[in-house]
N, C-alpha and C positions, 0 to 999 in steps of 0.2 A: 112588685115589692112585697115584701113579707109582711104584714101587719104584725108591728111593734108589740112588745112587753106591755101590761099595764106600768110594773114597774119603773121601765124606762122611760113612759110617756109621762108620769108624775114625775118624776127626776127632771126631766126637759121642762115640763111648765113651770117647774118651781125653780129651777134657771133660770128661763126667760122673764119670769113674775120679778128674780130678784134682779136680775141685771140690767131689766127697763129702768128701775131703779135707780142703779148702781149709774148709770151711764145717761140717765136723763132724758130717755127715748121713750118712743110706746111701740106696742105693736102694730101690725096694717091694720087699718079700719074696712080694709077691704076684705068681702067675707067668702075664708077661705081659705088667706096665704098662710095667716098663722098656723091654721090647724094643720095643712100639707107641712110645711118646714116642721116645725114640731115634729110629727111626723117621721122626719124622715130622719131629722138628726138622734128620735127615740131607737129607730130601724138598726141605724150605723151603732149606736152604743151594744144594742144586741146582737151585731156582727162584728162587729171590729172594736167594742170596751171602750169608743171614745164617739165623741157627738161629732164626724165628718160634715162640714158642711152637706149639707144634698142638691146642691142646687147646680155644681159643678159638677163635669164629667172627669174620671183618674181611670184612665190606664191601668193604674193599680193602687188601689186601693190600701194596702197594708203598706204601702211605700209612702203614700202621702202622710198616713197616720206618721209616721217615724221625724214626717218633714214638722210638723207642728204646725205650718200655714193655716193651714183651712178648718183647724178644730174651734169649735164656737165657742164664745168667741172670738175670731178668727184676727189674723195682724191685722187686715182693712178693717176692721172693727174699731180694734184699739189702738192704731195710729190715727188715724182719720176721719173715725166714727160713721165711716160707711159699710155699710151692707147690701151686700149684692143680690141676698134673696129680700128684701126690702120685710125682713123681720123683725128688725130695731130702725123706725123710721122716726123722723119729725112726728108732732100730731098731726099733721095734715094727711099722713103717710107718702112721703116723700121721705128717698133717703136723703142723711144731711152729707151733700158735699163740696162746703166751704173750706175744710182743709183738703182737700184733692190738687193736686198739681193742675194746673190750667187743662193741661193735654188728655188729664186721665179718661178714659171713656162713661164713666158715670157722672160727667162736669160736663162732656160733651152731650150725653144725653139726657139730663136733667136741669142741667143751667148750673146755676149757684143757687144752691140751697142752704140760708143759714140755720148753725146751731142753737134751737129755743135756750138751750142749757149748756153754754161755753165754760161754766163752772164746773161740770161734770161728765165724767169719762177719757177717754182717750189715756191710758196708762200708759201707755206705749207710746208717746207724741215723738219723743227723742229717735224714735227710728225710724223717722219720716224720712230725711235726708238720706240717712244709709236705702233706704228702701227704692229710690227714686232712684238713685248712683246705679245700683242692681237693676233698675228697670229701663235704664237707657244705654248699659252696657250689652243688655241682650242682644242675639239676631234679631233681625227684623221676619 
């Protein structure tokens, strides 16, 4: 991977600084993830003008950009206030997922984790249902 911009890696902490925030989360306490994520989602702004998730693998990259899913904060972010690179966690750093469908695989592998901060984030709640609809309509 290419090591990021200065300016894009200031751009991303001052993000993540304001959206922990925004959203009532902290970062991992585990030392390491933040700086990797950070990182990577600096990387993609300096390849592709937007924060890709990094933690997932895309076929193509410029395609996903167009989808909007995986840009940070990503829809599991803001419906559900999960996070798959475990960037926005509980403080304990654990991700929160008490709103995940039972079946979703970050409920299967992390349990129920509740929201410290039920009052804040999740802008996007209302397309929980639609989103579910879409994920059980897929192939298997």
């Amino acid at each position: 991977m290419k090591e990021p911009s200065a300016k894009s890696l200031e751009r991303m902490e001052k993000f993540v600084k304001i959206f922990c925030e925004k959203s009532g989360t902290s970062t991992s306490p585990q030392e390491g993830v933040t700086d990797a994520v950070i990182q990577g989602l600096a990387a993609n702004i300096d390849e592709l003008k937007k924060p890709l998730c990094p933690c997932r693998f895309y076929p193509d990259k410029q395609e996903e950009v167009k989808h909007r899913t995986w840009i940070c904060a990503c829809d599991d972010m803001q419906i559900y206030k999960y996070c798959h690179c475990l960037l926005f966690v509980s403080p304990e750093g654990l991700p929160i997922t008490e709103y995940l469908p039972p079946d979703h695989e970050g409920r299967k592998t992390y349990g129920l984790v509740k929201d410290p901060t039920p009052d804040k984030g999740r802008p996007l709640r209302h397309k929980g249902a639609e989103r579910e609809k879409e994920r059980r309509e897929r192939p298997s």
